[in-house]
Residue frames relative to the residue before (quaternion, step in Angstrom):
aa qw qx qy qz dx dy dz
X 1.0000 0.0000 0.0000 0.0000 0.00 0.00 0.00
X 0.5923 -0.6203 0.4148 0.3040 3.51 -1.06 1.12
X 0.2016 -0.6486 0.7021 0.2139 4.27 -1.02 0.01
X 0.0989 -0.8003 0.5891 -0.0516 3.20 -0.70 1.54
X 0.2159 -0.8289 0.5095 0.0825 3.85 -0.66 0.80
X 0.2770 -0.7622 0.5838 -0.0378 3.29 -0.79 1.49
X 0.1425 -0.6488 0.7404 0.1034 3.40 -1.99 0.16
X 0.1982 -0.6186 0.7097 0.2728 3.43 -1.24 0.74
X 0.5238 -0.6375 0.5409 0.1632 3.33 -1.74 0.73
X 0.5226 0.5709 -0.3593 0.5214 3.50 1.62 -0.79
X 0.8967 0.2400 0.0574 0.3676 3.45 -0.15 -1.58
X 0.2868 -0.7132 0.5658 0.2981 3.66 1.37 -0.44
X 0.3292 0.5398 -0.6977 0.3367 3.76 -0.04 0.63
X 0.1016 -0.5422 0.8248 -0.1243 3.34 -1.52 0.71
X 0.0531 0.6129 -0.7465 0.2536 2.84 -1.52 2.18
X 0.2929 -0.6267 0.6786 0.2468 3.73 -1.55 0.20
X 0.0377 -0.8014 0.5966 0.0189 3.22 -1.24 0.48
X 0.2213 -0.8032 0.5012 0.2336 3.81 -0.62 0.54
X 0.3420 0.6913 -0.6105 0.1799 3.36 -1.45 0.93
X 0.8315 -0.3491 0.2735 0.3346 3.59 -1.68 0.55
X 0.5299 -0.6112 0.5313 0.2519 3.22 -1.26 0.51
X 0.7173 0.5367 -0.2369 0.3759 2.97 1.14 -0.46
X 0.5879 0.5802 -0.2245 0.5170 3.17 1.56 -1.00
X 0.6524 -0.4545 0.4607 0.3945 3.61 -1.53 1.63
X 0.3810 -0.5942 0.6254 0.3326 3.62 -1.75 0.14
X 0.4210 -0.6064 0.4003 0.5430 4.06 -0.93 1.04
X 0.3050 -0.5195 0.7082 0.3681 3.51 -2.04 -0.22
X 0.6696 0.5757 -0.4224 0.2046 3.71 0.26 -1.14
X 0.1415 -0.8436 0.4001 0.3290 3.70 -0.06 0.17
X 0.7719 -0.4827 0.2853 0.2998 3.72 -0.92 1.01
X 0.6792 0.3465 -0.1903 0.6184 3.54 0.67 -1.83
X 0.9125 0.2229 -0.1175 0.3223 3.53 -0.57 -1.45
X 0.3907 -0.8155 0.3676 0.2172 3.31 1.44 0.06
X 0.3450 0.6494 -0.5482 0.3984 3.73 1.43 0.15
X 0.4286 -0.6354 0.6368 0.0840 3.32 -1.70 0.84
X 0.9230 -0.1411 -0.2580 0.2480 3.34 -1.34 1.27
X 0.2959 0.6832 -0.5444 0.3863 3.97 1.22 1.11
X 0.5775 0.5117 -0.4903 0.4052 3.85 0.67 -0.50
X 0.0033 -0.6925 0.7175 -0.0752 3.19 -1.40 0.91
X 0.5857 -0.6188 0.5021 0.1484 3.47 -1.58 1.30
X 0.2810 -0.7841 0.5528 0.0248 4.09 -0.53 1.69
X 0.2232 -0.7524 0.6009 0.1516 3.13 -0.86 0.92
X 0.0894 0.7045 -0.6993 0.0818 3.67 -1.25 1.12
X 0.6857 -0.5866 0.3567 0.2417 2.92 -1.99 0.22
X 0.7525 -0.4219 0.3329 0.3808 3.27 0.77 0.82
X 0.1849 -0.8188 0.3690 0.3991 3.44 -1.16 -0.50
X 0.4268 0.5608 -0.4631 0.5374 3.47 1.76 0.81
X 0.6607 -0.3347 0.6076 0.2869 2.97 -2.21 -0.65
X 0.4959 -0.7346 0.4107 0.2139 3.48 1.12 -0.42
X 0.6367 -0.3922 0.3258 0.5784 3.69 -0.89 -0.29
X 0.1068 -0.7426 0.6611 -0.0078 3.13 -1.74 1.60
X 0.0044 -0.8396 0.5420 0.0353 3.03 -0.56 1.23
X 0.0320 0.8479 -0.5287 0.0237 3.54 -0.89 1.31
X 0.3918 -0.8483 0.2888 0.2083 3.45 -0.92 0.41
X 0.6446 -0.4805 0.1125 0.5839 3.78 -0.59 1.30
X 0.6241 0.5199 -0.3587 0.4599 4.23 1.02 -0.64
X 0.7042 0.4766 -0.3297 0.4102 3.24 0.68 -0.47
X 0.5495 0.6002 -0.3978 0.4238 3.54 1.16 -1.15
X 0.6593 0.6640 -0.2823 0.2115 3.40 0.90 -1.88
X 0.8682 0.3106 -0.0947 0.3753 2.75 1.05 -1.45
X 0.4581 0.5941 -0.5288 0.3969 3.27 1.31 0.25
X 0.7439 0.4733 -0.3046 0.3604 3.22 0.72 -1.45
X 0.4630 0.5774 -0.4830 0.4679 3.90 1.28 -0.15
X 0.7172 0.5565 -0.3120 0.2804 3.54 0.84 -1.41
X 0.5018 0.7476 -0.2209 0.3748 3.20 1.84 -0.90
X 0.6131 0.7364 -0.0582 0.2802 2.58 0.90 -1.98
X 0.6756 0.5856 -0.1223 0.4308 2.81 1.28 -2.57
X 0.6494 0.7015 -0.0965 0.2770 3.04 1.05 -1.41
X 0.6514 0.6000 -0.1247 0.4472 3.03 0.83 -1.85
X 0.8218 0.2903 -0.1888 0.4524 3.57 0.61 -1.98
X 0.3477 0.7652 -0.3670 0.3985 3.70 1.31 0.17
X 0.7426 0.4003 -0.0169 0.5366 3.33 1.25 -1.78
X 0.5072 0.6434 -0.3534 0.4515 3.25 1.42 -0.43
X 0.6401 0.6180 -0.2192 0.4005 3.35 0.82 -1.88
X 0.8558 0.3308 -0.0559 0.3937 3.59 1.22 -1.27
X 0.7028 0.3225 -0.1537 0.6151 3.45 1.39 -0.36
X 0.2608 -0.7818 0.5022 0.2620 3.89 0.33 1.33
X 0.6460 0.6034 -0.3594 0.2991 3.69 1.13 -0.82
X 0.7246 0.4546 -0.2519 0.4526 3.18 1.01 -0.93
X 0.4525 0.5477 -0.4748 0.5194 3.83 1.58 -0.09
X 0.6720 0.3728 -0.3809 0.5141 4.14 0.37 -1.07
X 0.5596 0.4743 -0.4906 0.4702 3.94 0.44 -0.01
X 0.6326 0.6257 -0.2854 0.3561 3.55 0.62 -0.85
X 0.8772 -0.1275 0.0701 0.4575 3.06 0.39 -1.70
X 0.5802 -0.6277 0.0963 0.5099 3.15 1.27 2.39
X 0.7285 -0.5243 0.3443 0.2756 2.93 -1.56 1.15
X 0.7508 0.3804 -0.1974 0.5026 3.71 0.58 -1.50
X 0.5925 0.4870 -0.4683 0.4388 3.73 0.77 0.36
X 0.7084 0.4906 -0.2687 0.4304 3.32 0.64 -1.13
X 0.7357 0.3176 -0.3356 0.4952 3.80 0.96 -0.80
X 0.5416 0.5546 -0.4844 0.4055 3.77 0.95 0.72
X 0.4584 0.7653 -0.2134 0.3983 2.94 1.95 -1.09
X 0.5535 0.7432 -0.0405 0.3737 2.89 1.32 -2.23
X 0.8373 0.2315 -0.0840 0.4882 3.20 -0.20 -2.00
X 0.5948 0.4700 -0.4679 0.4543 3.89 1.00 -0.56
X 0.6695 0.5135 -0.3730 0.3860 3.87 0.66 -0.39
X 0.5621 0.6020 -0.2758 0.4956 3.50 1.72 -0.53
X 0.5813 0.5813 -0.2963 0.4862 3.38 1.14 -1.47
X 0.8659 0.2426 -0.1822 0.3977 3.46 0.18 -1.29
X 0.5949 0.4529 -0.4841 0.4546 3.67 0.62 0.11
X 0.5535 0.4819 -0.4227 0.5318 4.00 0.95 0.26
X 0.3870 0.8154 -0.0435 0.4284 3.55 1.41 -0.27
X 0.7435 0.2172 0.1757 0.6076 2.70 0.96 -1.88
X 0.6820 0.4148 -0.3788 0.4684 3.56 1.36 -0.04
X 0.3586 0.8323 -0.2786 0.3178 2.97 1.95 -0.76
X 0.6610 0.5183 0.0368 0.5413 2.86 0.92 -2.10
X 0.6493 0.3981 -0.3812 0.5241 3.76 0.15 -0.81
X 0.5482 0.6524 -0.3948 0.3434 3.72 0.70 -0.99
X 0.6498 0.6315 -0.1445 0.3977 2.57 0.73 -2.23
X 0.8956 0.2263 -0.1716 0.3423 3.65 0.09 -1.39
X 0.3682 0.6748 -0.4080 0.4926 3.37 1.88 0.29
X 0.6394 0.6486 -0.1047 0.3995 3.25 1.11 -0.59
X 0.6093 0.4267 -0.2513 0.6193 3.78 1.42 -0.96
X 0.2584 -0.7762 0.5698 0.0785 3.54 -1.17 0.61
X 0.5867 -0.6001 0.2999 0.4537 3.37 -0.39 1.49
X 0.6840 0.4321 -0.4490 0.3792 3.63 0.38 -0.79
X 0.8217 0.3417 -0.3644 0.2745 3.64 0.45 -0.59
X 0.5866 0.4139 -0.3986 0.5707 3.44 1.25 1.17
X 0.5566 -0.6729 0.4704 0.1271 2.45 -1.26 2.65
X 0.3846 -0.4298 0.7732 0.2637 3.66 -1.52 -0.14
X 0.2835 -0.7342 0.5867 0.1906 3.44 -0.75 1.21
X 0.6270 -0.6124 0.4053 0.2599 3.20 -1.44 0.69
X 0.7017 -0.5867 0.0906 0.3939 3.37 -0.52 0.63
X 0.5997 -0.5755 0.3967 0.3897 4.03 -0.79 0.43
X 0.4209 -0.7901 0.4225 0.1417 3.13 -1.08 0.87
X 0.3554 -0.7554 0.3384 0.4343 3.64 -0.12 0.98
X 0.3766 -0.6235 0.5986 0.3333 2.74 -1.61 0.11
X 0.2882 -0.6587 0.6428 0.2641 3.61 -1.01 0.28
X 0.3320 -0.6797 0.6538 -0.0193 3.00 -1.07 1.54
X 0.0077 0.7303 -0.6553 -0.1929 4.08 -1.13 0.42
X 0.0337 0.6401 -0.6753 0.3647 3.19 -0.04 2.02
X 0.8727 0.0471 -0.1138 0.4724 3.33 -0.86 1.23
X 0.3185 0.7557 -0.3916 0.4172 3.35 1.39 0.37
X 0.0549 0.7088 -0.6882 -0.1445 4.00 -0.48 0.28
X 0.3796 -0.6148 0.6378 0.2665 3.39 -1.82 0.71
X 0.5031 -0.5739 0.6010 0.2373 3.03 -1.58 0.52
């Protein structure tokens, strides 16, 4: 049901009241209780009303959004763990921690081997190819 705002002419009191389109508007007013000065106030509502947008328009807002969103992501780590849920992102996190130590490990590791104590492998084994081959 619609909320319709009124004014008493006697007393200026302004009130909202809910009820049917269908149903008379009141005259009596509430505060001052005089009988037929209240009249019905026209206003703007409290939306924007009907939006009407087209499938191009949706596309590109929600791209613009989009644009937006992973922009702020890139800069605010909090708002990335809001994104893609807290307990993913710090698993996300610690597996990205785990394996860049890993990887220094390893750099260590091969900083470590002197050219001399790595063989030159021996030569590659062919492969036998059945190009130009006919079946019997």
């Amino acid at each position: 049901m619609p909320t319709y705002e009124h004014l008493c002419g006697s007393c200026e009191h302004e009130w909202e009241q809910v009820y049917g389109m269908t149903v008379d508007p009141p005259t009596l007013c509430p505060d001052c209780g005089v009988d037929g000065k209240v009249s019905r106030l026209i206003s703007g509502g409290s939306g924007p009303g009907i939006m009407r947008k087209s499938a191009g328009e949706v596309r590109a807002s929600v791209a613009s959004e989009t644009r937006a969103l992973k922009e702020r992501a890139k800069t605010d780590e909090n708002f990335r763990a809001n994104l893609v849920g807290e307990e993913n992102y710090n698993q996300r996190v610690l597996k990205t921690e785990a394996l860049q130590k890993e990887l220094v490990n390893i750099g260590k590791k091969a900083s470590s081997i002197k050219s001399t104590d790595v063989k030159p492998s021996a030569t590659r084994p062919k492969i036998k190819s059945s190009k130009g081959k006919k079946k019997a």
